[in-house]
N, C-alpha and C positions, 0 to 999 in steps of 0.2 A: 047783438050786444047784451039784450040781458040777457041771454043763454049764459052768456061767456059770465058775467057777473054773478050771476044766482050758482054758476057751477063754482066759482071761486080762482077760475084762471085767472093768474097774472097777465097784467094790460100793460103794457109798454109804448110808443108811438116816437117818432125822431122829432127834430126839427125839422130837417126836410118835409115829412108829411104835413106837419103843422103850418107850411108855409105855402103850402099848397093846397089845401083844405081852405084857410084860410082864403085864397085866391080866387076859389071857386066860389064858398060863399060870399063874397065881396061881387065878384062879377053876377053872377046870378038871384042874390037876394038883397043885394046892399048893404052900403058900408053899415048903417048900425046894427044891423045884424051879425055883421063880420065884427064887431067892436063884441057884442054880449057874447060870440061863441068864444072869443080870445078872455073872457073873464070870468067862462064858465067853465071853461077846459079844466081838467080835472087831472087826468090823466098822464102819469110821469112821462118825462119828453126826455131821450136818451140824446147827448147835445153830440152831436158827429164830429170827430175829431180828424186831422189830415188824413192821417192811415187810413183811419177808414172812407173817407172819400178818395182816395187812391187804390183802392181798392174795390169801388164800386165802379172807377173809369174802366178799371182792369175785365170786370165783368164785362160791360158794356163791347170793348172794345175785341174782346175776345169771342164774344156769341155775336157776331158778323149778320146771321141768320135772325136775329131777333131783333124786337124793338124798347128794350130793355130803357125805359126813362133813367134818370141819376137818379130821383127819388127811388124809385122800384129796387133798382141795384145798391141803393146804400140800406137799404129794408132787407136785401138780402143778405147783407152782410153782416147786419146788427143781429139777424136772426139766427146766423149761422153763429155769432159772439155767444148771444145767453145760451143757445142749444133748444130753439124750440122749432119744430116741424109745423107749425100751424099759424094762419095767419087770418084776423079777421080784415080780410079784402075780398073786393068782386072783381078785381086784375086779373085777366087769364095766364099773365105772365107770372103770378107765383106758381101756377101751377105749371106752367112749362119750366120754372128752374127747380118745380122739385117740392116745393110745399102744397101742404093740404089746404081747406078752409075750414073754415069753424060750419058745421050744420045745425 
Protein backbone atom coordinates (compact mmCIF):
# COMPACT_ATOMS: atom_id res chain seq x y z
CA UNK A 1 0.00 0.00 0.00
CA UNK A 2 2.62 2.60 0.36
CA UNK A 3 4.21 1.44 -2.95
CA UNK A 4 0.84 2.29 -4.37
CA UNK A 5 0.60 5.77 -2.35
CA UNK A 6 4.26 7.12 -2.76
CA UNK A 7 3.82 6.17 -6.73
CA UNK A 8 0.70 8.21 -6.74
CA UNK A 9 -2.01 5.41 -8.01
CA UNK A 10 -5.35 6.10 -7.71
CA UNK A 11 -7.11 3.98 -4.69
CA UNK A 12 -10.50 3.09 -5.14
CA UNK A 13 -12.33 0.04 -2.88
CA UNK A 14 -16.47 -0.92 -2.98
CA UNK A 15 -18.76 -1.36 -0.42
CA UNK A 16 -18.72 -4.78 -0.86
CA UNK A 17 -15.05 -5.05 0.12
CA UNK A 18 -15.66 -2.70 2.94
CA UNK A 19 -18.12 -4.98 4.42
CA UNK A 20 -16.06 -7.63 4.31
CA UNK A 21 -12.82 -6.30 5.54
CA UNK A 22 -14.80 -5.03 8.06
CA UNK A 23 -16.14 -8.76 8.98
CA UNK A 24 -12.94 -10.04 9.05
CA UNK A 25 -11.61 -7.57 11.38
CA UNK A 26 -14.50 -7.77 13.73
CA UNK A 27 -14.29 -11.51 13.88
CA UNK A 28 -10.61 -11.74 14.19
CA UNK A 29 -9.55 -8.75 16.22
CA UNK A 30 -12.65 -7.21 17.70
CA UNK A 31 -15.48 -5.18 17.52
CA UNK A 32 -13.39 -1.94 18.70
CA UNK A 33 -11.11 -2.50 16.39
CA UNK A 34 -13.56 -3.12 13.75
CA UNK A 35 -15.33 0.37 14.98
CA UNK A 36 -11.53 2.51 14.71
CA UNK A 37 -10.75 0.74 11.02
CA UNK A 38 -14.56 1.95 9.97
CA UNK A 39 -13.37 5.74 11.14
CA UNK A 40 -10.13 5.62 9.81
CA UNK A 41 -11.01 4.35 6.44
CA UNK A 42 -9.85 6.79 4.13
CA UNK A 43 -10.20 5.65 1.07
CA UNK A 44 -13.10 6.48 -1.59
CA UNK A 45 -15.72 3.58 -1.60
CA UNK A 46 -17.23 3.27 -5.08
CA UNK A 47 -21.17 2.41 -3.60
CA UNK A 48 -22.31 -0.76 -6.15
CA UNK A 49 -25.38 -0.11 -7.93
CA UNK A 50 -27.99 -2.92 -9.28
CA UNK A 51 -26.33 -3.33 -12.73
CA UNK A 52 -23.49 -3.81 -11.55
CA UNK A 53 -24.30 -6.49 -9.09
CA UNK A 54 -26.11 -8.00 -11.89
CA UNK A 55 -23.44 -8.11 -13.49
CA UNK A 56 -21.07 -9.53 -11.04
CA UNK A 57 -23.92 -12.73 -10.67
CA UNK A 58 -23.32 -12.88 -14.37
CA UNK A 59 -19.69 -13.55 -13.82
CA UNK A 60 -19.98 -15.78 -11.14
CA UNK A 61 -22.56 -17.78 -12.94
CA UNK A 62 -20.94 -17.93 -16.10
CA UNK A 63 -17.18 -19.21 -14.95
CA UNK A 64 -18.92 -22.50 -13.68
CA UNK A 65 -15.06 -23.54 -13.12
CA UNK A 66 -14.26 -21.04 -10.51
CA UNK A 67 -14.85 -19.77 -7.23
CA UNK A 68 -15.53 -16.49 -8.06
CA UNK A 69 -16.94 -14.83 -4.34
CA UNK A 70 -19.83 -11.54 -5.13
CA UNK A 71 -17.23 -9.55 -3.63
CA UNK A 72 -14.49 -10.59 -6.03
CA UNK A 73 -16.85 -10.44 -9.15
CA UNK A 74 -18.42 -7.04 -8.35
CA UNK A 75 -14.25 -5.94 -8.01
CA UNK A 76 -14.17 -7.25 -11.29
CA UNK A 77 -16.47 -5.26 -12.64
CA UNK A 78 -15.83 -2.02 -10.97
CA UNK A 79 -12.35 -2.51 -12.48
CA UNK A 80 -13.44 -3.38 -15.69
CA UNK A 81 -15.88 0.38 -15.18
CA UNK A 82 -12.79 2.83 -14.37
CA UNK A 83 -10.34 0.79 -16.83
CA UNK A 84 -7.72 -0.37 -14.59
CA UNK A 85 -5.71 -3.65 -15.00
CA UNK A 86 -4.29 -3.80 -11.55
CA UNK A 87 -5.49 -4.64 -8.30
CA UNK A 88 -4.09 -4.24 -4.82
CA UNK A 89 -5.19 -7.95 -3.52
CA UNK A 90 -3.45 -11.37 -2.55
CA UNK A 91 -6.85 -13.20 -4.37
CA UNK A 92 -5.65 -15.66 -6.75
CA UNK A 93 -8.85 -15.20 -8.38
CA UNK A 94 -7.89 -11.67 -9.84
CA UNK A 95 -5.32 -13.15 -11.43
CA UNK A 96 -7.24 -15.97 -12.85
CA UNK A 97 -9.81 -13.40 -14.49
CA UNK A 98 -7.15 -11.40 -15.80
CA UNK A 99 -5.55 -8.75 -13.58
CA UNK A 100 -2.16 -8.05 -12.38
CA UNK A 101 -1.13 -7.08 -8.55
CA UNK A 102 0.50 -4.33 -7.56
CA UNK A 103 4.43 -5.49 -6.60
Amino acid sequence: MEKIEREGYPTITTNFVVAEAHALILSNLGANVAREWLTELSIPIWQVDKSEEDSAKEIIFKFKDKEYSLTDAISFVVMKKIGTKKAFAFDRHFKQFGYQFFE
